[in-house]
C-alpha positions in Angstrom: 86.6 91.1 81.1 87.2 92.7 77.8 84.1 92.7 75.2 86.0 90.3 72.8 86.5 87.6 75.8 82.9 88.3 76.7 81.9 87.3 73.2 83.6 84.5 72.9 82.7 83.1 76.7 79.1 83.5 75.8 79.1 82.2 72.6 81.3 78.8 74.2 78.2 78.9 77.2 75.4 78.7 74.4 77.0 76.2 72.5 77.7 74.1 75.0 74.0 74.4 76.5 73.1 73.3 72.7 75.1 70.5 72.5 73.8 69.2 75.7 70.3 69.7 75.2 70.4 67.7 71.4 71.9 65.2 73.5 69.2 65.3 76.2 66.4 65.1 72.8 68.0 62.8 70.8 68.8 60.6 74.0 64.7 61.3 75.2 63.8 60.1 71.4 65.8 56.6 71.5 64.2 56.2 74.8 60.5 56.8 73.5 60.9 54.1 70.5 62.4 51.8 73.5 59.5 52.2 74.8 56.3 51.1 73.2 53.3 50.4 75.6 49.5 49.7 75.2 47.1 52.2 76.8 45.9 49.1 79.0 46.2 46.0 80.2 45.5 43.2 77.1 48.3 42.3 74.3 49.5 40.0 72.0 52.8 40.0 70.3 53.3 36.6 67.8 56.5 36.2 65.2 56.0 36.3 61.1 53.1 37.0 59.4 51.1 33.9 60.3 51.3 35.6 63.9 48.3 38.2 62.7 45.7 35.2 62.5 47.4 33.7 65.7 46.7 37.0 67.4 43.0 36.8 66.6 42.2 33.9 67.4 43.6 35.1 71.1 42.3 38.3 71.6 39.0 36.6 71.1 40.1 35.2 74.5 41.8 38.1 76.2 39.0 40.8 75.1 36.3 38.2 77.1 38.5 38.5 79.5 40.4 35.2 79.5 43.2 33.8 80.5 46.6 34.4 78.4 47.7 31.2 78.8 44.5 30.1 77.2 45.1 32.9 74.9 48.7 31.6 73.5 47.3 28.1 73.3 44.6 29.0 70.6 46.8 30.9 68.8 49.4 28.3 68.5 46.6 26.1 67.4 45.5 28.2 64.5 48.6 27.8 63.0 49.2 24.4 63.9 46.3 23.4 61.7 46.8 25.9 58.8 48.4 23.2 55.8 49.7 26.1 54.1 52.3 27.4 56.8 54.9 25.2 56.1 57.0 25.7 59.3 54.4 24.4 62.0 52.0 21.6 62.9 50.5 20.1 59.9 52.0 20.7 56.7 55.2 21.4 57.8 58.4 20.4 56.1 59.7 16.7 57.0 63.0 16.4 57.6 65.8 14.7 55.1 63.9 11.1 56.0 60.7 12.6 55.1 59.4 12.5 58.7 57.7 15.5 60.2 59.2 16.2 63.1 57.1 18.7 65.9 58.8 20.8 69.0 56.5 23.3 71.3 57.0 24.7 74.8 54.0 26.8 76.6 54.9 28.7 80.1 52.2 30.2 82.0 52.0 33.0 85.0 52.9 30.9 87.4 56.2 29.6 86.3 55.0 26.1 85.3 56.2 24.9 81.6 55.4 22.2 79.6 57.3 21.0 76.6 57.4 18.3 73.8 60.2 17.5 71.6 60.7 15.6 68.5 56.7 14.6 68.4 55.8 12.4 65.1 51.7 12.5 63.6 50.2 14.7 66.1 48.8 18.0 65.1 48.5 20.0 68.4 52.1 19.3 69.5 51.2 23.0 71.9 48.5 21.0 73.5 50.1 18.4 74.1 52.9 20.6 76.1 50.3 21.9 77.7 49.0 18.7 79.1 52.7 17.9 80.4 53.0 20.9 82.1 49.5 19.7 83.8 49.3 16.1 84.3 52.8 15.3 84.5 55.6 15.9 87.1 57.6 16.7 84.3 58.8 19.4 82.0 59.6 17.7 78.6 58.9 14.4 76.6 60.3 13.5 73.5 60.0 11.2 70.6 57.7 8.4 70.9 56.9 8.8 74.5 55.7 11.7 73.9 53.7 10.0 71.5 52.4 7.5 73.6 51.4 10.4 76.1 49.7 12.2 73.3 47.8 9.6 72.6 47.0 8.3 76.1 45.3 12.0 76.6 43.0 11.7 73.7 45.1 13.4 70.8 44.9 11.0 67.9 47.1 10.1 65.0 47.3 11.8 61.4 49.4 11.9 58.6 51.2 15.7 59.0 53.2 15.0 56.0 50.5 17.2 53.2 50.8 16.7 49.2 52.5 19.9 48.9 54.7 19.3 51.1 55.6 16.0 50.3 56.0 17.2 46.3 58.4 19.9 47.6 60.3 17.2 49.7 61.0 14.8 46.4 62.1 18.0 44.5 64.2 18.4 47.6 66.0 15.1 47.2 67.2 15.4 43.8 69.5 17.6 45.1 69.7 17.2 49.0 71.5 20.0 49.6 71.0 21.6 53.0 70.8 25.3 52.9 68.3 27.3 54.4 66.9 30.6 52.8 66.9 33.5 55.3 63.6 34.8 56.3 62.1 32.2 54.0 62.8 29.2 54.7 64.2 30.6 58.5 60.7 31.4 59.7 60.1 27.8 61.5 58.1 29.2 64.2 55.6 31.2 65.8 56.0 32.2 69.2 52.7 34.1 71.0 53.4 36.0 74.2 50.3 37.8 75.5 49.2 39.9 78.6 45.9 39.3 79.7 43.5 41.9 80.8 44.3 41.1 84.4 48.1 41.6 83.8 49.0 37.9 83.8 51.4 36.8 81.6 51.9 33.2 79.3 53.8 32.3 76.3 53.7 29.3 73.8 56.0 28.5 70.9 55.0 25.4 68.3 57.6 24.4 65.3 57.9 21.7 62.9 61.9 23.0 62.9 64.0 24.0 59.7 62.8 21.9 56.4 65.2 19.2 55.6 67.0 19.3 58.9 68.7 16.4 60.2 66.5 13.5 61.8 66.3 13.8 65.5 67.5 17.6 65.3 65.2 19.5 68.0 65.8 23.3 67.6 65.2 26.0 70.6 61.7 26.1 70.6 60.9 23.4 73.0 63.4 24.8 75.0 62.3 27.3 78.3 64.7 29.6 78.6 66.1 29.6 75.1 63.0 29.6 72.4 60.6 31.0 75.6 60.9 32.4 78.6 57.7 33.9 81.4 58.2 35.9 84.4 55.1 37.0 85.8 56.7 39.2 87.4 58.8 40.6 85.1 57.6 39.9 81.6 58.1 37.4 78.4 59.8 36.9 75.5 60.1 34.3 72.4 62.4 33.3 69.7 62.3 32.7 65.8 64.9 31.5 63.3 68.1 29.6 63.6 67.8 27.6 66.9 71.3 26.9 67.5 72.1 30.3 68.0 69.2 30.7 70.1 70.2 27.5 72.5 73.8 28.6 72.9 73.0 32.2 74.1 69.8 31.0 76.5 68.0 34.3 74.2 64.6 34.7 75.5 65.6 33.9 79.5 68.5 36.8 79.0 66.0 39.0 77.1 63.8 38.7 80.4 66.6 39.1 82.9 67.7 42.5 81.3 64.0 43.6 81.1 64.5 42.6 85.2 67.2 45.1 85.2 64.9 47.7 83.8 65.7 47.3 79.9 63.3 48.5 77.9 61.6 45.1 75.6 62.8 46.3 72.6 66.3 47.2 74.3 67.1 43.6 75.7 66.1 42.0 72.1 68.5 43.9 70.9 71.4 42.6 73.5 70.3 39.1 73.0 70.8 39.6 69.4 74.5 41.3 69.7 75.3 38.3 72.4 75.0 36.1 69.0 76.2 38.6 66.7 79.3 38.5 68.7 80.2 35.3 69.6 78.9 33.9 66.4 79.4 33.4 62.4 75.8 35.4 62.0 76.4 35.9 57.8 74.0 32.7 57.3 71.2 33.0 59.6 68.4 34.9 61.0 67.4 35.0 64.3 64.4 37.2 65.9 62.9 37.7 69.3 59.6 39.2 70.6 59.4 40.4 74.2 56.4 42.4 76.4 56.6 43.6 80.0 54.5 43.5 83.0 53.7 47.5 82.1 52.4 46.2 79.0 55.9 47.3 77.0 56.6 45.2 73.7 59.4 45.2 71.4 61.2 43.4 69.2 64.6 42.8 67.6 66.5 40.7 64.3 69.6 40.0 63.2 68.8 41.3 59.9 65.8 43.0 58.0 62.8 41.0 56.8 61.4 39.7 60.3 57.7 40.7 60.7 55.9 40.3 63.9 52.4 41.0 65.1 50.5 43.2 67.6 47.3 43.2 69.2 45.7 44.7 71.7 43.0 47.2 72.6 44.3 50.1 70.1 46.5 48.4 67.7 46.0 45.7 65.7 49.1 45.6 62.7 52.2 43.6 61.3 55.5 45.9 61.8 59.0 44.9 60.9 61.8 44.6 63.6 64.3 47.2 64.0 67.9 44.7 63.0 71.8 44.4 63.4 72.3 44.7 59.7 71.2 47.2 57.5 70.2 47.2 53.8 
């Protein structure tokens, strides 16, 4: 071999070597932020900013080392019974009757789910899921059975319908036009997944639904398998946003199916998304999803920017915005 093909052969062989070993890094540093994890057992992950309060109120439970389905019940609650949310339990915006109109599922580590739909002046709509996945044989009741079960368990009646909210709903009717603002008026939910310190896993998600929306609409997030989904076994995930999208693609039950396929968190919120991005006319809506593993992974994933979510556990405690589809 002549010293000109010698040169040139090396100089191929160390380019080549370079080019695969940027690929190696680059591929080894989109695997690392795939793959956030806490340094042990004990997390909380709940959508929009309301989610930070939510998460205290259940890592008071988790860090005495309680239950997360206990956990994702009180945080639910807090928000429930905060006026000023707008999207959830009391205060929430009626819809174009003026009625408010409550949805919540909660799933615990054993597989068991409990779910109320279309629920009308009763605060805790979560606890009340709860109590059907408890007392009942059943998975779900709606309108005024749901109601009557409520009340039959010791919740009582109240007028959900605040004098905020009811100003904004008479402003609302001068024009009654339908049309949701994205990441405003979008953020009808909070979902809370948590880990407790023993590695158990639960998830609840509590709505009043999209302001304005047609009476009797029931989004996704009374929904297991579409606005929650728990796996002990394999992890959980929740949904936020536009809940049609959500129902049609069963988001948070394929979110924990990929994760069962060994999909990072963030990684299978990001398919669920481009499942709706691709099937969908996405230009109008936001949707969101929150997911954790059994190995204490979380992640999350949006359509577009401006989707918050929260994290708590031993070492972090923050609001971070979602990776998304579209850019700025």
């Amino acid at each position: 071999m002549n010293q000109d093909r010698r040169s040139f052969f090396y100089t191929l062989l160390h380019s080549t070597f370079g080019i695969a070993a940027g690929t190696i890094l680059a591929s080894r540093s989109s695997y690392a932020k795939s793959r956030r994890k806490t340094t042990q057992p004990g997390l909380v992950l709940s959508t929009w900013k309301h989610g930070v309060a939510a998460n205290a109120a259940a890592w008071d439970i988790i860090v005495k080392n309680g239950a997360a389905l206990d956990a994702v019940e009180a945080g639910a609650r807090l928000t429930e019974a905060n006026p000023e949310g707008r999207s959830v339990g009391l205060g929430g915006r009626p819809d174009r009757e003026g009625i408010v109109t409550l949805d919540a599922c909660i799933m615990d580590q054993h597989g068991n789910a409990g779910s109320v739909a279309f629920l009308q002046d009763i605060k805790h709509p979560i606890s009340v899921a709860r109590k059907v996945m408890q007392e009942t044989p059943h998975v779900m009741l709606v309108g005024k059975g749901a109601q009557q079960f409520a009340l039959q368990q010791g919740f009582r009646k109240e007028n959900l319908l605040t004098e905020a909210t009811r100003k904004e709903y008479q402003q609302w009717r001068k024009k009654s036009q339908y049309q949701p603002i994205i990441n405003i008026e979008n953020h009808d939910t909070i979902g809370v997944i948590a880990q407790d310190q023993h590695g158990n896993l639960s998830g609840a998600c509590t709505t009043s639904g999209l302001g304005y929306k047609m009476h009797g609409r029931v989004g996704d997030s009374p929904i297991i398998g579409a606005g929650l989904f728990v796996d002990n076994e394999v992890g959980a995930a929740a949904a936020t946003g536009t809940g049609e999208a959500v129902m049609k693609t069963c988001g948070s039950f394929l979110i924990v199916e990929r994760m069962r396929q060994g999909a990072s968190p963030m990684q299978a919120c990001k398919e669920a998304v481009l499942r709706i991005v691709k099937h969908q006319d996405y230009r109008d809506m936001q949707v969101a999803y929150i997911a954790i593993n059994k190995q204490g992974e979380y992640g999350a994933f949006s359509i577009r920017p401006g989707f918050p979510y929260a994290i708590k556990s031993h070492d972090l405690d923050t609001l971070q915005p979602s990776d998304a589809y579209v850019q700025k």
